[in-house]
Structures are given as C-alpha cells and as structure tokens.
C-alpha angles and dihedrals in degrees: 000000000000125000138172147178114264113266110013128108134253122237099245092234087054089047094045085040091056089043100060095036085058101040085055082051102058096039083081092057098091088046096051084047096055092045092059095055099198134118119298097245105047095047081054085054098045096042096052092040090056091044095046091052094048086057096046099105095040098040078053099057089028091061087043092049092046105021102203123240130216095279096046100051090048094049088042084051103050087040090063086055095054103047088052093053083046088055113038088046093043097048095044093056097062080065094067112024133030126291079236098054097038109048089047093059087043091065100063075089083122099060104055082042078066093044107052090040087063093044102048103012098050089232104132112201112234129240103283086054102050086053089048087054092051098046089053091048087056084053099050084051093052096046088046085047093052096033087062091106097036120090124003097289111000109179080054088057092039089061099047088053094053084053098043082051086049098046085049091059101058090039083061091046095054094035092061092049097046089061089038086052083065092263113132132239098255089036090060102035102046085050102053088047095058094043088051090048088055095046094051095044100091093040092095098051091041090056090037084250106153118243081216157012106085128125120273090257087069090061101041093054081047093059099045082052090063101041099043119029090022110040093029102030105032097039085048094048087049084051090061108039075067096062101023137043111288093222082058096045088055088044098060080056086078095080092073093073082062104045091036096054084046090055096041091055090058113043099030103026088229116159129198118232113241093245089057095045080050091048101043086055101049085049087047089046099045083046089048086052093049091043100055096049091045100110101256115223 
C-alpha cells in the first residue's frame, strides 16, 4: 500500500507504478463478487467493514500525523457516502445483468468526473468533450439495447451500474479534495472506508438480506474483496487522484471492461453478445474522446 508524507510529490514513474498495480487489482472484483454469491448489499457491507478495520491503525496515526480541517473532513466524509452508493448499486448489478455489461457501463465513471466538474465546480468541458459524452452515452444505449437477453433483469442491472459509475465519480472528485484539503492518504482513506462501512450497515436488513448464514466460501471471496481490489486497488487509485487529474485518473479505469470481460470469458464462459461488444466500444470511444480533451494536470 503507498504512503507517503504530506506534502510532498511523487516521482511520475512511482505514481504511474502504483496505478497500474491497483487497476489489475479491481478488475477481479466482478470475479470475487460472483464467487461469493451472496446479495449486493451485504457483500458491500461486508466488503467496506472488513477494509475499514484493516486501515484502522493506520487511518489512526495517519489522522494524528495530518489532523483534518473543516473542508477535509467534509470532502473525506462525503466521499464515504459516495463510495457506499457506488458499491451497493455496482455490485448489485452483476446480480441481474452480465460482468461485461456491467463493468463497461461502469466505466463512463469519467464522464460523469467531466460532468460534475462542470456542474459544481463551474469547469465547463469544451467542445471535444461534449461530443465524447455524447458518443458514450450512444454506447451505453447500444450495450443496454444487446444485454437485453443477458442476466435476470438486465436493463435493472444496467441502471445500477450507471449509478454505481456515477456514484464513482463523485467519490474521485472528493477524494481529491479531500488530499488536496492536507489530509493524508491513510487519513482519508481509512476514513471514507469506515464511513462507507457504517452507511451500508443497515442496507441488508432494510432489503430483508440476512448478516449471516452463507457458506465459508462467501466470506473468503469477501475477504479477498476487501484485501485486494479494495485495500490495494482502491487505496492506489486514491494515490494517484492526488498526483494526477482526476478525469485521467477515472480514464485509465476503462481498462477494466476489458480484463474483467477477459476474466469473465474464462472462468464463467460467459460471452458477450455482439451488440454489447458494439456498444462497449462506441462508450470507450465517446470516454477516450472526453478524456483527451479533459485539461491534464
């Protein structure tokens, strides 16, 4: 896990090193999901209690070695919120439509990066990156339109991953200001793990989803949820929205459509339908376009 002393500044090859360890490490978390075979929300509890609880000791000497202000408490906080909406609605969607499907409409994360920068933030994209947004939103139509045979009820899961990508985007764009607020990365991670842990607790009971009763393996592909796409991928992706854009930061996220539907192919057989491998390039395309004419740090 990276850390670093508040302040200072990454060597580019370290920043760029720790990306690409933690973006292999969240393209298994569809696969881990599936493997646990339990409902959305409790496997997101699950997943951000466990986590939380890791980073306790360091989110403890990280808050006493960067004591957070107003501002970054506020942004660490909302970023907690966030991540758990991101969650709950993400991981329930792989319960009713295809990893395919679902990871490449997860990955218009960057637009709604753009988006909400130009809504709250009073940053207007620029023309490229209009046309990019609405040549990923033609691409999200076209993969809803050929997963409607894939999964239980796929335009359900569809929507829960738009909002999941959504929710991700907003979780980027605090996150960032919480660091650039002087909290430190275990200070802020740690915390919005913990606050996205106590915000998903009641979900289960509230959808009458059972705390326990499932079979050991449950519990073992949540664990490895937590240690490896959460504590190493997420923490590493947070490393990085601290040196680098955040809207490129989002972008390199678009190569877990691709290792993820990989994975997917080979463990579960599971074979995206043309329309959905149309679909998931014109959205990749429309996001590449955005993305590059995003203004880089």
């Amino acid at each position: 896990m990276a850390t670093e002393a508040p302040g200072s500044s990454a060597p580019p090859r370290k920043v760029w090193a720790v990306l690409g360890v933690a973006l292999l490490a969240v393209s298994f978390a569809s696969i881990f999901i599936r493997w646990a075979d339990a409902p959305g929300v409790v496997v997101a509890f699950y997943r951000m209690a466990l986590a939380g609880i890791l980073m306790a000791p360091l989110t403890r000497a990280g808050l006493r070695r960067t004591p957070p202000n107003a501002r970054a408490w506020r942004a660490s906080l909302l970023a907690g919120l966030m991540l758990a909406v991101h969650f709950a609605a993400w991981i329930t969607s792989l319960s009713y439509t295809t990893v395919a499907a679902s990871v490449s409409l997860l990955a218009s994360t960057p637009l709604w990066v753009v988006l909400f920068a130009w809504t709250f933030q009073r940053r207007p994209p620029s023309a490229a990156q209009l046309t990019g947004v609405l040549v990923a939103v033609g691409g999200a139509a076209v993969v809803g339109y050929g997963d409607l045979a894939g999964g239980p009820q796929p335009l359900v899961g569809d929507l829960l991953a738009l909002v999941g990508a959504a929710a991700a985007g907003a979780y980027l764009l605090f996150g960032r200001q919480a660091q650039a607020s002087g909290m430190g990365l275990q200070a802020y991670a740690g915390t919005a793990y913990a606050v996205a842990a106590l915000v998903l607790a009641p979900m289960p009971l509230l959808v009458g989803a059972p705390y326990l009763g499932y079979p050991l393996s449950t519990y073992l592909f949540i664990a490895l949820l937590a240690l490896i796409p959460q504590l190493v991928g997420h923490t590493g992706i947070n490393y990085a929205a601290k040196h680098l854009d955040p809207t490129l930061v989002a972008s390199t996220l678009l190569t877990e459509p691709v290792a993820s539907g990989l994975l997917a192919l080979i463990i579960f057989s599971e074979r995206p339908s043309l329309a959905t491998i149309v679909g998931a390039a014109i959205l990749l395309a429309g996001i590449a376009i955005a993305v590059r004419a995003a203004p880089q740090r």
